[in-house]
PAZAPA-4460 file (N, C-alpha, C; in steps of 0.05 Angstrom, whole numbers, plus 32768, in hexadecimal, padded with zeros to 4 digits):
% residues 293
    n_x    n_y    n_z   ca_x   ca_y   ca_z    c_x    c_y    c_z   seq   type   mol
   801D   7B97   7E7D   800F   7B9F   7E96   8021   7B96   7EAE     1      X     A
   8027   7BAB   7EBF   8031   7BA5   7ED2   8028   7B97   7EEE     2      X     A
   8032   7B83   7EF4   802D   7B75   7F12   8024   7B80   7F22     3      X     A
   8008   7B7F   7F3F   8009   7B98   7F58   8021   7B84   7F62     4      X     A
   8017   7B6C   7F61   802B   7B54   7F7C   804A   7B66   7F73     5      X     A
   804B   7B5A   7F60   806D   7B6B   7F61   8076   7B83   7F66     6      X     A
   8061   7B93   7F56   8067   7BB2   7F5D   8073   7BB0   7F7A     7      X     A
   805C   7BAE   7F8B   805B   7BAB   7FAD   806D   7BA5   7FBA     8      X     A
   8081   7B8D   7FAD   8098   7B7C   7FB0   80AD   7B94   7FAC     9      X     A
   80B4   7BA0   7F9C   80C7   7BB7   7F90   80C8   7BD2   7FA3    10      X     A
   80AA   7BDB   7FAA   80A0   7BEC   7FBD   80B6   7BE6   7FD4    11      X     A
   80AC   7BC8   7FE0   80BA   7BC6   7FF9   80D6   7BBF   7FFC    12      X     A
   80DF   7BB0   7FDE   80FA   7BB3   7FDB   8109   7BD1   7FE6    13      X     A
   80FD   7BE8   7FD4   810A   7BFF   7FE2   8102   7C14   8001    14      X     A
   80EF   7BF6   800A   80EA   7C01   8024   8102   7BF4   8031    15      X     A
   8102   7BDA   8035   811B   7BC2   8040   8135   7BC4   803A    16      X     A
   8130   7BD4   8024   8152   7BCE   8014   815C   7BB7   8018    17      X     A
   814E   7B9B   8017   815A   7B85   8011   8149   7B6F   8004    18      X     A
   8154   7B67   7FF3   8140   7B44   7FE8   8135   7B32   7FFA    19      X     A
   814A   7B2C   8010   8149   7B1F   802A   8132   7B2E   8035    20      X     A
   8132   7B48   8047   8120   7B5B   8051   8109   7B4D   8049    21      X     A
   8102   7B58   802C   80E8   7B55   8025   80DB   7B37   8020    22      X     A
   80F2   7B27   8017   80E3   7B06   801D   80D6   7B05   8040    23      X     A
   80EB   7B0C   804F   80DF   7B05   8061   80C8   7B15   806F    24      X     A
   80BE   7B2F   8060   80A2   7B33   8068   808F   7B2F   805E    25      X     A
   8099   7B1B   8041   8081   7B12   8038   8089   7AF0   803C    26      X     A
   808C   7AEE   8048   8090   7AD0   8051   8094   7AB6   8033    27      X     A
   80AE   7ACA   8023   80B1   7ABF   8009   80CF   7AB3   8011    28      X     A
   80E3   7A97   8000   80FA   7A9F   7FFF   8106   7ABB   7FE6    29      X     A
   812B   7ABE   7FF2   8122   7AD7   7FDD   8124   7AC6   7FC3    30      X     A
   812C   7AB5   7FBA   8126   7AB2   7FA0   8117   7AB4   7F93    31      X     A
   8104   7AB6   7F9E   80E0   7AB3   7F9A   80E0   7AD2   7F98    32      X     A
   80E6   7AEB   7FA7   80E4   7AFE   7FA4   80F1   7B11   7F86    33      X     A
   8111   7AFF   7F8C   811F   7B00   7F6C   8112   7AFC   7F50    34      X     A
   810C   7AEC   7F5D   8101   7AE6   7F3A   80E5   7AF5   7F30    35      X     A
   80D2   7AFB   7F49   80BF   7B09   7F45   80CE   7B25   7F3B    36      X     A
   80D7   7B33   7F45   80E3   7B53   7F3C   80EE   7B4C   7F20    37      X     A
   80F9   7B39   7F22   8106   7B30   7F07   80F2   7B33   7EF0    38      X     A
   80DF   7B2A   7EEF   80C3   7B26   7EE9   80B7   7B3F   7EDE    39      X     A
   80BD   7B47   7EFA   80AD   7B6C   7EFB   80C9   7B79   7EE3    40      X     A
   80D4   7B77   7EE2   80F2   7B83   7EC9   80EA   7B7E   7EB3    41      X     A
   80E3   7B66   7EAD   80DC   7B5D   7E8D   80BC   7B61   7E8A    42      X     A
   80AC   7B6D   7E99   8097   7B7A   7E94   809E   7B97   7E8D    43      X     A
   80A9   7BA3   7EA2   80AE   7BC5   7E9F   80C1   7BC5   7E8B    44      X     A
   80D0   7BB4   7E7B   80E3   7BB6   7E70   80FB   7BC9   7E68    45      X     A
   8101   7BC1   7E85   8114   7BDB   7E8E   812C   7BD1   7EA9    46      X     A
   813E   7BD7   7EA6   814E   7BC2   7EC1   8143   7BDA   7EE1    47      X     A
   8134   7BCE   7EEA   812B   7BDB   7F06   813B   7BD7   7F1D    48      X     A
   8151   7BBF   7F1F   8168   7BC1   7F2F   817E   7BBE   7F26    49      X     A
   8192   7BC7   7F39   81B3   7BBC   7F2E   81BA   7BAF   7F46    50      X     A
   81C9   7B97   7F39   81D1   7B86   7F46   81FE   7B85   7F4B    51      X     A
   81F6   7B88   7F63   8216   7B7F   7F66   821F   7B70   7F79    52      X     A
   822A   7B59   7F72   8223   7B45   7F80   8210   7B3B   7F90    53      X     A
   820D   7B3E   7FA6   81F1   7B31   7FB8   81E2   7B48   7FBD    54      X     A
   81EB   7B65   7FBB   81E2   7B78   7FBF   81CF   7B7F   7FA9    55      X     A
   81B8   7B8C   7FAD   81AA   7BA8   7F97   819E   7BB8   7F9F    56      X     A
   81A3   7BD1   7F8D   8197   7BE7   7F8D   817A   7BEA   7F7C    57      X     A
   8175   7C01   7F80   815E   7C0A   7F6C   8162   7C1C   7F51    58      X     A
   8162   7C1C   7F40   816C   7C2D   7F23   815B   7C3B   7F29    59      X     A
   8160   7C4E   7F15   814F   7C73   7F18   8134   7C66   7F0C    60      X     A
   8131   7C5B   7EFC   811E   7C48   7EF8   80FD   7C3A   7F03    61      X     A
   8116   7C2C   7F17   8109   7C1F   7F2F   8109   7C2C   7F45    62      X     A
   8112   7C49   7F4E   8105   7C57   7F5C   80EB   7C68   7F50    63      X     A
   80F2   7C73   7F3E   80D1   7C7B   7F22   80BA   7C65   7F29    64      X     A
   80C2   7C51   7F25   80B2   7C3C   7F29   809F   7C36   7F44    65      X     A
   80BB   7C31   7F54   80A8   7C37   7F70   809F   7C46   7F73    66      X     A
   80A3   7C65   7F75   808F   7C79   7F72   8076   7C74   7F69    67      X     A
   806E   7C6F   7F53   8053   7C6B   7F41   8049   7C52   7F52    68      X     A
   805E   7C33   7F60   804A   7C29   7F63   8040   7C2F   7F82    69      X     A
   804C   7C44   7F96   803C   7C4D   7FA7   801C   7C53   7FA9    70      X     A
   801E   7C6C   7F85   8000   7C6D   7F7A   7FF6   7C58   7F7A    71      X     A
   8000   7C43   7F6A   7FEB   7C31   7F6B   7FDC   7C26   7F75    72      X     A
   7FF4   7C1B   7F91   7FE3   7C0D   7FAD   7FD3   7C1F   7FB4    73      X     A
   7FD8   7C39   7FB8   7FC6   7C4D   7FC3   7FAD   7C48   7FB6    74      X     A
   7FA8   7C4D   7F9B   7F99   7C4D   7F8F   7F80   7C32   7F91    75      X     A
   7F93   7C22   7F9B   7F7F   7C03   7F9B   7F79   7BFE   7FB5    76      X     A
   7F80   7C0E   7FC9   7F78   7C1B   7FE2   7F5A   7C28   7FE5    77      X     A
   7F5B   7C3C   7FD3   7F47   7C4F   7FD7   7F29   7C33   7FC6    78      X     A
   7F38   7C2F   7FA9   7F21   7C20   7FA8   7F12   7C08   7FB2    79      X     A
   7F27   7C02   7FC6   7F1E   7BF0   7FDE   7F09   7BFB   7FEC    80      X     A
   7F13   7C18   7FF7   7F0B   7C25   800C   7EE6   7C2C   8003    81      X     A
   7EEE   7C30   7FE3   7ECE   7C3A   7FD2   7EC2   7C20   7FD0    82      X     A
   7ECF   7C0B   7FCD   7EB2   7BF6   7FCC   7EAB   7BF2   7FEE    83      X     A
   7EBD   7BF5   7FFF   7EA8   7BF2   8015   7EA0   7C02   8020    84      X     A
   7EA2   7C17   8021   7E87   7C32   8024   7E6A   7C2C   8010    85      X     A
   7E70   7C14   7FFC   7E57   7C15   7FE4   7E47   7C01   7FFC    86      X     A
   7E5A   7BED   8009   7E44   7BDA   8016   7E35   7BE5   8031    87      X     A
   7E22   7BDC   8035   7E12   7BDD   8052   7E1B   7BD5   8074    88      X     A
   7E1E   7BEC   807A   7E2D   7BDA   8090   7E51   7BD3   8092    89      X     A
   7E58   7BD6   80A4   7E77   7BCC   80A6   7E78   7BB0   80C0    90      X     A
   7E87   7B9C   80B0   7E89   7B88   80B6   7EA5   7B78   80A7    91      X     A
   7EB0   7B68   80B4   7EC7   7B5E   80A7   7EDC   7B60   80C0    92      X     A
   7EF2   7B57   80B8   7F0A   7B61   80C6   7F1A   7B79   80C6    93      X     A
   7F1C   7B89   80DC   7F2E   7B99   80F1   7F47   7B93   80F5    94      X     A
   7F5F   7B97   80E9   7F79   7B8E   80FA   7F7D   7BAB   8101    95      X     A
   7F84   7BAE   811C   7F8F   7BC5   812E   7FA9   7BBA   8135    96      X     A
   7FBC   7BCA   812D   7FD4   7BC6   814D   7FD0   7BE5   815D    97      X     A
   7FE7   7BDD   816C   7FEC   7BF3   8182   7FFC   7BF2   8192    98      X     A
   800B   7C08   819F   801E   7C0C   81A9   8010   7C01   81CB    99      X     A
   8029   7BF0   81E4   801B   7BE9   81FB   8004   7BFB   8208   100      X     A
   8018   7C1F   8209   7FFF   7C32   821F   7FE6   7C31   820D   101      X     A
   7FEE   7C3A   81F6   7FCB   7C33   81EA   7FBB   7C1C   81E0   102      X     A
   7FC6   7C07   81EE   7FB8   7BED   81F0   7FAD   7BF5   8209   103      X     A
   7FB3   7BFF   821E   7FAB   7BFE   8237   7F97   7C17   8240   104      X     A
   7F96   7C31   8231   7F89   7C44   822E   7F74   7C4F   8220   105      X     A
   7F84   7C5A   8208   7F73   7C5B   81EA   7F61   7C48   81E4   106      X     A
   7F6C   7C2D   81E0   7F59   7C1D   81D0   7F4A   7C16   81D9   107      X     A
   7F42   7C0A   81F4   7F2C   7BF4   81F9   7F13   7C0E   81F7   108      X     A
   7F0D   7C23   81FD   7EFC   7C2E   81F9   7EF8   7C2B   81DC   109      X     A
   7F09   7C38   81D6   7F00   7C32   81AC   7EEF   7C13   81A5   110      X     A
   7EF9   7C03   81A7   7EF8   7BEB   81A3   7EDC   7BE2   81AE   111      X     A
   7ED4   7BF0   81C7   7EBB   7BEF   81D2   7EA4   7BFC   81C1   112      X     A
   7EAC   7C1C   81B5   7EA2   7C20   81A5   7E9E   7C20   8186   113      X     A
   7EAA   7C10   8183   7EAF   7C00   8161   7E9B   7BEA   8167   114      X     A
   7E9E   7BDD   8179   7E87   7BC9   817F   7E71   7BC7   8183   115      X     A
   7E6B   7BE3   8189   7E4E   7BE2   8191   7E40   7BF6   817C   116      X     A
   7E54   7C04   816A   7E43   7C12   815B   7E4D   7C01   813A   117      X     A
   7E60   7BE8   8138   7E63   7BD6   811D   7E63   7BBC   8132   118      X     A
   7E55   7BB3   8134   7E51   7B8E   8140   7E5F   7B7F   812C   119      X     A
   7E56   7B82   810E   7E66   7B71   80FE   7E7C   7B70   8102   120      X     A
   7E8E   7B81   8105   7EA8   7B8F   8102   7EB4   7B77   8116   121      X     A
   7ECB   7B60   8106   7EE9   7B48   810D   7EED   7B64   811A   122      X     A
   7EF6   7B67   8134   7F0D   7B76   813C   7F2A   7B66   814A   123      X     A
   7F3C   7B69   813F   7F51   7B65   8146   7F73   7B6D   814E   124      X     A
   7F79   7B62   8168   7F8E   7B80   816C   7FA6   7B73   8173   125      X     A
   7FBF   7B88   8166   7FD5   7B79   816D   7FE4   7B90   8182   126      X     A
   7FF6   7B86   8194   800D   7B96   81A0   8026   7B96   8190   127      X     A
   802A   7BA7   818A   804A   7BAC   8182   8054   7BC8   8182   128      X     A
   806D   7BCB   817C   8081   7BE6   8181   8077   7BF6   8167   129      X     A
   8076   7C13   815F   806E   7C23   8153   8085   7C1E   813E   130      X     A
   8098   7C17   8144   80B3   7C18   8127   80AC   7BFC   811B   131      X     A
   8096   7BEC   812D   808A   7BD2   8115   8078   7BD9   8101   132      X     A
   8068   7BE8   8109   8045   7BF1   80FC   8044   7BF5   80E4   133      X     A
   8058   7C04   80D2   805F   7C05   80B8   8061   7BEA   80A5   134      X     A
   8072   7BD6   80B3   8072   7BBF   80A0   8055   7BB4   80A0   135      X     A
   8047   7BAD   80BB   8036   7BA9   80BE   8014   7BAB   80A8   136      X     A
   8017   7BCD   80A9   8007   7BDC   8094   800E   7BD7   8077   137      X     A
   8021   7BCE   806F   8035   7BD5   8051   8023   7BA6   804A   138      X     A
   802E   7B9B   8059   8028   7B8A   8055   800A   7B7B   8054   139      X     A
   7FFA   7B8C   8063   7FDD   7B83   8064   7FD5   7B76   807E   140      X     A
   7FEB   7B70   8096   7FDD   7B5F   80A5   7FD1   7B76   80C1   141      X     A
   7FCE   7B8B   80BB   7FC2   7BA3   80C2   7FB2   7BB5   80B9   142      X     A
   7FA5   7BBA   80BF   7F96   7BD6   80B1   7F93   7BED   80B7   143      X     A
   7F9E   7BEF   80D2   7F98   7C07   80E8   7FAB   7C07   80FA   144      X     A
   7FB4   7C1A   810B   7FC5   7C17   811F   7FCF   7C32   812C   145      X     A
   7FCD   7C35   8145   7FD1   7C4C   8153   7FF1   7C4C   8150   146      X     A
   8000   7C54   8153   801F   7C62   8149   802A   7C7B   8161   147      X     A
   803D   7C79   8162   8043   7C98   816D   8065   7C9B   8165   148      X     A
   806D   7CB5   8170   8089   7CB7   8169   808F   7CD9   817A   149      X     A
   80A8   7CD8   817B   80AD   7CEF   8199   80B7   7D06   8182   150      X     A
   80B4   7D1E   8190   80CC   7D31   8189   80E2   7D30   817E   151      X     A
   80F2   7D26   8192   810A   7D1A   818C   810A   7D00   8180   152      X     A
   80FA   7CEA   8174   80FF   7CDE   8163   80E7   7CDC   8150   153      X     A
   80EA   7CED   813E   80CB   7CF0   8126   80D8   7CD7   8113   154      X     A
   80BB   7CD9   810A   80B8   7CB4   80F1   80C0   7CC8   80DA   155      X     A
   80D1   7CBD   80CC   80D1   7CCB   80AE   80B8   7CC1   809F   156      X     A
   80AB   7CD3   808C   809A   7CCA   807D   8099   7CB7   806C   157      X     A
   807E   7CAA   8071   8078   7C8C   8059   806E   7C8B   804E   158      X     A
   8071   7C8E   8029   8057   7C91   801C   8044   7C7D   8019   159      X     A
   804D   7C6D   802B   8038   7C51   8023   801F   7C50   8033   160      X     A
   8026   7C6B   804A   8014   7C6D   8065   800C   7C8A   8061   161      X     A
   7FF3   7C85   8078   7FE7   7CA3   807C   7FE0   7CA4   8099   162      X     A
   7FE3   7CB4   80A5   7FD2   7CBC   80C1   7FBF   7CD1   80CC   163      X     A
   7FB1   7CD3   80E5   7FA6   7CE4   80E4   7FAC   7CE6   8101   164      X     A
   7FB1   7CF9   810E   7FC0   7D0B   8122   7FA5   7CFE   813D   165      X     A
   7FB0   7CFB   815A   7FA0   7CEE   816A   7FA7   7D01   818B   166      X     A
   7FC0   7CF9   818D   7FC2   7D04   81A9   7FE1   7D11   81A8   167      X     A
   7FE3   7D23   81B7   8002   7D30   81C2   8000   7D2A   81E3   168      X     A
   8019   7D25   81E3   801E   7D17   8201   803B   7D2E   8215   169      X     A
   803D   7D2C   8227   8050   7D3C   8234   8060   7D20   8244   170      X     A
   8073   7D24   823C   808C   7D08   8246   808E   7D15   8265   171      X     A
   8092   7D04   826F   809D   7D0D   8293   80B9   7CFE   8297   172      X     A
   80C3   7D03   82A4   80DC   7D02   82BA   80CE   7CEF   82CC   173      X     A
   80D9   7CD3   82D0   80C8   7CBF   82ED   80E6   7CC0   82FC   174      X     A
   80E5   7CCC   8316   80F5   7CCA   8329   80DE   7CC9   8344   175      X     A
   80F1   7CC3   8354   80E3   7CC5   8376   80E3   7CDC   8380   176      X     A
   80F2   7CF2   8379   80EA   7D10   837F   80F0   7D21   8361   177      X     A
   80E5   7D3C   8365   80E9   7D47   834E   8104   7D4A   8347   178      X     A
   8102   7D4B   8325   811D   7D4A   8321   811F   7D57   82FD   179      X     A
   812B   7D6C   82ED   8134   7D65   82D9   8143   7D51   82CA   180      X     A
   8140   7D57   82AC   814D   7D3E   82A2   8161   7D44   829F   181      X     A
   8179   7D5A   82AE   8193   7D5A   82AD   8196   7D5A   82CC   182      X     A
   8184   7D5E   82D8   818B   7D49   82FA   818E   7D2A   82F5   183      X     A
   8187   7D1F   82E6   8186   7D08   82DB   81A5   7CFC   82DF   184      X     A
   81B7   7D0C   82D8   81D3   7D06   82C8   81DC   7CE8   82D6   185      X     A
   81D7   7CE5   82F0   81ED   7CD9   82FE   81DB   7CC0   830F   186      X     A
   81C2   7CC1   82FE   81AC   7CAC   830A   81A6   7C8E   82F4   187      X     A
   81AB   7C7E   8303   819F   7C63   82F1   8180   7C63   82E0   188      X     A
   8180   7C58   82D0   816C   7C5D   82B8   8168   7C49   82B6   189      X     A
   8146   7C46   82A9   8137   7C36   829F   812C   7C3D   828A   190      X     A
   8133   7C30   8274   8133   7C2D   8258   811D   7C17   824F   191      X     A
   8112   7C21   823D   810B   7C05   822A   811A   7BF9   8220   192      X     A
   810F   7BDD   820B   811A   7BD2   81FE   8130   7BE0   81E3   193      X     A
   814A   7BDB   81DC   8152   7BE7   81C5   814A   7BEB   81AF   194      X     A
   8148   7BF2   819F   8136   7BF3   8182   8118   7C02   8182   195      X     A
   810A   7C05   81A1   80F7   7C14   81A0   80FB   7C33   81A2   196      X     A
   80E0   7C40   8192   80DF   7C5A   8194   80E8   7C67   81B4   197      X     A
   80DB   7C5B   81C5   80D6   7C60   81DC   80FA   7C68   81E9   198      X     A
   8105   7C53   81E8   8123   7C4F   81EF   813E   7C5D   81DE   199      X     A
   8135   7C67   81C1   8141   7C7C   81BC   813A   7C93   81BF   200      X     A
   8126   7C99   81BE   8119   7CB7   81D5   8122   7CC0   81E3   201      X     A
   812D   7CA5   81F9   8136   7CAE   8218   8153   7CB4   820E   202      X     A
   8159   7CA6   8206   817E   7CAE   8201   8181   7CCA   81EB   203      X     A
   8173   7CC7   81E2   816C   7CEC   81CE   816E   7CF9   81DD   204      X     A
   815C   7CF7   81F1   8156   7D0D   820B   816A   7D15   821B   205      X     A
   8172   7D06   8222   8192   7CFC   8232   819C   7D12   8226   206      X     A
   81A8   7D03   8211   81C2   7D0E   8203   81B8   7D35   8201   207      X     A
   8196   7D33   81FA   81A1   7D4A   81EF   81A2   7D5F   820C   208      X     A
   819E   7D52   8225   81A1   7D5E   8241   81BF   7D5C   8246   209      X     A
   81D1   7D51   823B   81ED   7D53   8243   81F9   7D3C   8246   210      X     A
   81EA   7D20   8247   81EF   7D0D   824F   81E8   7CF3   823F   211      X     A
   81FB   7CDA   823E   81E8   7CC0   8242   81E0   7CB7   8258   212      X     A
   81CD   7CAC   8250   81C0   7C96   8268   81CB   7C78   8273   213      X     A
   81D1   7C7F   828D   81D7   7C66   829F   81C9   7C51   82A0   214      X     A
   81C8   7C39   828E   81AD   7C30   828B   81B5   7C14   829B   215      X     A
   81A4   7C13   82BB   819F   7C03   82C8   8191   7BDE   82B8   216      X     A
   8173   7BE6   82B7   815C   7BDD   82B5   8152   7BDC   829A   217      X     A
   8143   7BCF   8287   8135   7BCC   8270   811E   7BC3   826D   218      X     A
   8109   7BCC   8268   80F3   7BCE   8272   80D4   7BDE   825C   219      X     A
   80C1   7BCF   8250   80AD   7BDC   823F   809F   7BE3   824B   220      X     A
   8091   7BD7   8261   807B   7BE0   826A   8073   7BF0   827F   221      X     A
   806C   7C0C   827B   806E   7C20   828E   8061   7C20   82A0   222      X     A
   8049   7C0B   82A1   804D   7C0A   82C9   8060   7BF5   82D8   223      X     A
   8075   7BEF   82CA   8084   7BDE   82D2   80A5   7BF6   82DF   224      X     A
   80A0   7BFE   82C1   80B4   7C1C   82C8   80AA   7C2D   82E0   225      X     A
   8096   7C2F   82E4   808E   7C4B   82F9   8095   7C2F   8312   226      X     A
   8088   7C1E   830F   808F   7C0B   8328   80B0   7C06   8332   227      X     A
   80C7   7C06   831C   80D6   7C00   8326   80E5   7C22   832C   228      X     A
   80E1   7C33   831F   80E7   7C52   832E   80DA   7C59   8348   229      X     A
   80C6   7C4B   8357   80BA   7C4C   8370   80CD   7C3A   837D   230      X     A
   80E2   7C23   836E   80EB   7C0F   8382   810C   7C22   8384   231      X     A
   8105   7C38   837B   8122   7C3E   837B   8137   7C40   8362   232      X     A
   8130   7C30   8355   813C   7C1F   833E   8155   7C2D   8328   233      X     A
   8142   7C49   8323   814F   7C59   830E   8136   7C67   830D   234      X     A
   8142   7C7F   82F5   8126   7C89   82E3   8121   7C8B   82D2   235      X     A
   8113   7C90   82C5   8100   7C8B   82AB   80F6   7CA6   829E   236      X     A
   80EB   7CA6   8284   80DC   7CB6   8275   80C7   7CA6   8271   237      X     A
   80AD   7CAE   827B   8098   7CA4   8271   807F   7CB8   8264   238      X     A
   806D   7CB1   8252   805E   7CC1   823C   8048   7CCC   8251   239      X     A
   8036   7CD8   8252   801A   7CDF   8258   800F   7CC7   8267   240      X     A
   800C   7CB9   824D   7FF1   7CA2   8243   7FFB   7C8E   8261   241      X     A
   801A   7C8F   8267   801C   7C73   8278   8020   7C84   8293   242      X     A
   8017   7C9C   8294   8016   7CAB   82B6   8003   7CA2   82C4   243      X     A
   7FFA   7C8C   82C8   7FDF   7C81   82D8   7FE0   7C70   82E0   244      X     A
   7FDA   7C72   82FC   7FD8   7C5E   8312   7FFF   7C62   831B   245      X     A
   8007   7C7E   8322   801D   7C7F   8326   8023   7C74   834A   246      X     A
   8036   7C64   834C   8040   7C65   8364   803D   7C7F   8378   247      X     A
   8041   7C84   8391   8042   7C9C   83A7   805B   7CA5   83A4   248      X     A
   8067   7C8D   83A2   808C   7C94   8398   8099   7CA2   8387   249      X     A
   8082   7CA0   8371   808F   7CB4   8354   8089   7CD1   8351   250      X     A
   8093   7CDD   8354   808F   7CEF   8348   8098   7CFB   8320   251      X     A
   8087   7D02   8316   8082   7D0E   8301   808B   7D2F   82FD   252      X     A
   80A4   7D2F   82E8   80A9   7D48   82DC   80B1   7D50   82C8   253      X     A
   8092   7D65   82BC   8095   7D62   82A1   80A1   7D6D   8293   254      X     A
   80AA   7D63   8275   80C5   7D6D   8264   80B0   7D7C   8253   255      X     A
   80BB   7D8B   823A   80BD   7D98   822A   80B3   7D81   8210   256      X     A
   80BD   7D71   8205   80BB   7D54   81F4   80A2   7D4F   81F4   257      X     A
   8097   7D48   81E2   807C   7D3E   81DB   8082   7D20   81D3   258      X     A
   8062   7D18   81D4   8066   7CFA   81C3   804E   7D05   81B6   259      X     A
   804C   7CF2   8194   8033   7CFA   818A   8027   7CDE   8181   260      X     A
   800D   7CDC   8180   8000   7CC7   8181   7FED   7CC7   8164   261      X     A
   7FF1   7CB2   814F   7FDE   7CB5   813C   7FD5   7CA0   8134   262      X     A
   7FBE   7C9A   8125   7FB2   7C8A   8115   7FC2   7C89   80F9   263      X     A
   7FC8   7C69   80F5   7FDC   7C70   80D9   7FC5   7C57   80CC   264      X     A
   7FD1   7C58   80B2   7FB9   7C43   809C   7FCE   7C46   8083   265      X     A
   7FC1   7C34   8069   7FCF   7C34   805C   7FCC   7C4B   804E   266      X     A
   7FDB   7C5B   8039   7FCC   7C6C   801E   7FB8   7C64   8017   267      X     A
   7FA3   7C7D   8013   7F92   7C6E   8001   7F7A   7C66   8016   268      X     A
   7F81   7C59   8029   7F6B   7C52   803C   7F59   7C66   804D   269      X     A
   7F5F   7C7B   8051   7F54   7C94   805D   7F38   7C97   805E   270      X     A
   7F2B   7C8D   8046   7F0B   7C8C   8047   7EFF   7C71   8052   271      X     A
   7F0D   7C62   804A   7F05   7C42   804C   7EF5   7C44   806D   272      X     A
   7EDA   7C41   8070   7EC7   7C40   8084   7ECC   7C33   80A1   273      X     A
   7EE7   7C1A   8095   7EEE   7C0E   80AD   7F08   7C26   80C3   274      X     A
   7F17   7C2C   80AE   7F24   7C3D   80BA   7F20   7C5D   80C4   275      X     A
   7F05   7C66   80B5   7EF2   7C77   80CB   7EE5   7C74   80E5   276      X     A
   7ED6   7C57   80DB   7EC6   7C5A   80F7   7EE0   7C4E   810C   277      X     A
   7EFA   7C4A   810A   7F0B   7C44   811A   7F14   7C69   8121   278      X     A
   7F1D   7C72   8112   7F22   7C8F   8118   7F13   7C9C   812B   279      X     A
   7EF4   7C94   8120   7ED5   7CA0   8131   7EDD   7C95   8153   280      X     A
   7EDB   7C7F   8157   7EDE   7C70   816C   7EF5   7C80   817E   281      X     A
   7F09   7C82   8172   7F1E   7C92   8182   7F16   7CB6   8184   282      X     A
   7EFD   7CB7   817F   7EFD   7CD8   8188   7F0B   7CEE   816D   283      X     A
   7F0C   7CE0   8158   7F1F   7CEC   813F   7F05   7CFA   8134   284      X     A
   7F01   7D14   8126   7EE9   7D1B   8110   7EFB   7D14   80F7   285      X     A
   7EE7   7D21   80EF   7EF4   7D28   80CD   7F13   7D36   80CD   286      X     A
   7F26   7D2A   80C4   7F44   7D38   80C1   7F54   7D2C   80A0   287      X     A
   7F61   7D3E   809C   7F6C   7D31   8086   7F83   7D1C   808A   288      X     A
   7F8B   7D18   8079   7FA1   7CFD   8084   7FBF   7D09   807C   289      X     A
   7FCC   7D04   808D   7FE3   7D13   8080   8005   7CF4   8083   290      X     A
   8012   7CF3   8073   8023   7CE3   8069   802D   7CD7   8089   291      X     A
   802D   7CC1   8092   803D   7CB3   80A4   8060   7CC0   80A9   292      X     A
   805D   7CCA   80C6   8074   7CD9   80CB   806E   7CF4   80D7   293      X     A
***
């Protein structure tokens, strides 16, 4: 009989592609992770990695493997999801993340109405960048989480996740008078942080207008951005969700580029009552779930 703990371990091995990686999102050393897979080998009795020197891969094997144990988690997902539809009432813990604008928009209404129509319901919410939310979900210390991703930079699909479609957004141009984003060329910019969705968007955009971006300023939070494009500063791309409470200074002009906004969860979770009446709360009906990405 095969391990879930390990399976899960192997799963995320070929999410991380590293021993290291995955110790450290399960807060293991890797030896501890080694020897578990090790473990998981002389169960499946079958070599599920190759080793060359500090490096490994996955054998045709141990990609077969991961495959099936995607089903599995999925599968122990849903019958999560079926014993608590059997109970009365929803109550327990809520982990939500979310991206900043929909910490500041989207959610507190939801959250208002998660509360008043589940009182039992731990709710609890984290902030972080949408290119975190995946580990987050894969690991357990989430259950829910609003997500988004642009045109120009789509999530490749996760079978470990599912989403259900929420909002489309129209990106703007923040300058002090109107302007395209190839008037842009020769103007100082304000960027987010590197590594976020947000901040390769803008340079996607850029580039695919003719140009990189002059990047002045670094900056997440978009009334901080519209504030410093009112001081002059540079300009920005900002989403829909953060056009509010704009300066007199800014003007707004909109691109072509979407952002899209979804509810992601794990496989498998789609029915599970907590992650409905969270769906419900955001204005979601009945939709099917379709693969993260």
């Amino acid at each position: 009989m095969l391990d879930v703990r390990r399976l899960r371990l192997l799963r995320d091995l070929a999410q991380h592609g590293t021993i290291a990686a995955v110790a450290a999102a399960h807060t293991y050393t890797p030896s501890a992770v080694s020897q578990q897979l090790a473990a998981l080998e002389r169960e499946a009795g079958v070599a599920l990695l190759e080793r060359t020197g500090r490096r490994v891969a996955l054998t045709s094997a141990g990609r077969t493997l991961v495959a099936h144990a995607e089903e599995v988690l999925a599968a122990l997902e849903r019958a999560t999801a079926a014993l608590a539809a059997g109970r009365s009432g929803l109550s327990g813990p809520l982990r939500i993340g979310a991206f900043p604008t929909a910490m500041r928009t989207l959610l507190p209404p939801a959250l208002v109405a998660l509360g008043e129509a589940h009182p039992a319901l731990e709710l609890s919410v984290q902030e972080l960048d949408p290119a975190a939310v995946p580990h987050h979900l894969r690991d357990g210390t989430l259950d829910v989480a609003l997500v988004h991703d642009y045109d120009l930079v789509p999530i490749e699909p996760d079978p470990a996740l599912r989403t259900l479609p929420l909002l489309d957004e129209t990106i703007f141009v923040a300058a002090r008078d109107e302007r395209t984003l190839a008037g842009c060329r020769d103007e100082p910019w304000i960027l987010a942080s590197r590594g976020t969705l947000c901040h390769t968007m803008t340079v996607r955009a850029c580039e695919a207008a003719g140009f990189t971006p002059r990047v002045r300023h670094h900056a997440d939070d978009f009334v901080t951005v519209l504030t410093f494009v009112a001081a002059g500063q540079g300009v920005a791309l900002v989403p829909e969700l953060a056009a509010t409470g704009v300066p007199a200074e800014v003007v707004l002009t909109p691109l072509s580029t979407r952002r899209r906004t979804r509810v992601a969860f794990r496989a498998g979770a789609a029915r599970h009552p907590a992650v409905t009446a969270f769906a419900t709360a955001l204005g979601i009906r009945t939709a099917p779930a379709t693969s993260a990405g």
